[in-house]
C-alpha distance (Angstrom), angle and dihedral (degrees) to the residues before:
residue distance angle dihedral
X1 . . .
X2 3.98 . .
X3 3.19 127.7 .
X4 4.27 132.9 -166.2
X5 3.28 131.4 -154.0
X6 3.67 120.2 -176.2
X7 4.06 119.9 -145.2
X8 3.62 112.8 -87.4
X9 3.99 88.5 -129.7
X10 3.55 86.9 52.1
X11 3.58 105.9 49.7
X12 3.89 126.2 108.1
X13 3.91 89.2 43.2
X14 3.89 96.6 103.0
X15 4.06 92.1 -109.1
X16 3.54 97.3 120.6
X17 4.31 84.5 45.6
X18 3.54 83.1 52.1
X19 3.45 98.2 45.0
X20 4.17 95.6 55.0
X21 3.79 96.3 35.7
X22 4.04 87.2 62.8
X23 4.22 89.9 44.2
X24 3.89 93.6 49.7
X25 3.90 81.1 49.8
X26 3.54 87.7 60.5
X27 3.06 107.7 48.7
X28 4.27 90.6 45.0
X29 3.55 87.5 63.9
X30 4.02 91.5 43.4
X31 4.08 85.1 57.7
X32 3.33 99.1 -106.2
X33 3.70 119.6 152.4
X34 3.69 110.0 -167.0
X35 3.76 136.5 7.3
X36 3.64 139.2 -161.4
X37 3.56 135.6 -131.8
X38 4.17 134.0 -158.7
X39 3.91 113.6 -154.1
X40 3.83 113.4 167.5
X41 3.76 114.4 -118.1
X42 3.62 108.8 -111.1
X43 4.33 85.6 52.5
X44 3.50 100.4 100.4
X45 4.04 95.0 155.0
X46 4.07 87.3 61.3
X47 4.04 93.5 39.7
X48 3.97 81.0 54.5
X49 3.77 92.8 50.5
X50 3.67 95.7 36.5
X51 3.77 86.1 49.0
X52 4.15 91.2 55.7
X53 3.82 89.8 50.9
X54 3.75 88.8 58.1
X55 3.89 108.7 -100.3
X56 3.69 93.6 133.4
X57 4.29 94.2 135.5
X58 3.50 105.8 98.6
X59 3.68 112.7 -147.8
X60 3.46 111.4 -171.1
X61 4.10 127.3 -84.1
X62 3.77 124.2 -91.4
X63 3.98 130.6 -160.4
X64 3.37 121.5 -110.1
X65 4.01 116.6 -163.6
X66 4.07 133.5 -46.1
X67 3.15 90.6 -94.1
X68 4.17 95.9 55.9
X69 4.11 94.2 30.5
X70 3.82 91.4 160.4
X71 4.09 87.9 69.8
X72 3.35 126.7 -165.4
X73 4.03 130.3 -79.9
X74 4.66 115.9 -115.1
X75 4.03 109.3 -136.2
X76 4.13 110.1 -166.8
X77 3.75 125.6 -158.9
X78 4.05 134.1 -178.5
X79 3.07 110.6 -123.3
């Protein structure tokens, strides 16, 4: 599991766009034919974005740790 953050100064500037668009890419040309994405709950500027790029097949949600209990929500696109 990874997980990427983009600067808070830095956001709205289509890095973190740029950023997944070039790992999907990868993974195409690896054969893949779907991936998954984790985007906490209460993120609703990433669920947009992640939205855009095609993750629109909720999964399901999974917890994270005791110290995070609400968890985080999985997004799956076909690539």
């Amino acid at each position: 599991m990874q997980a990427l953050r983009i600067e808070e100064g830095n956001q709205g500037k289509g890095y973190g766009q740029y950023f997944i668009n070039g790992v999907i890419e990868i993974i195409k040309n690896q054969g893949y034919k779907e991936i998954t994405i984790g985007v906490e709950d209460d993120n609703l500027n990433a669920k947009h974005i992640y939205n855009k790029l095609g993750f629109t097949t909720f999964i399901g949600r999974e917890p994270t740790d005791k110290y995070v209990p609400e968890g985080y929500d999985v997004w799956m696109k076909g690539i």
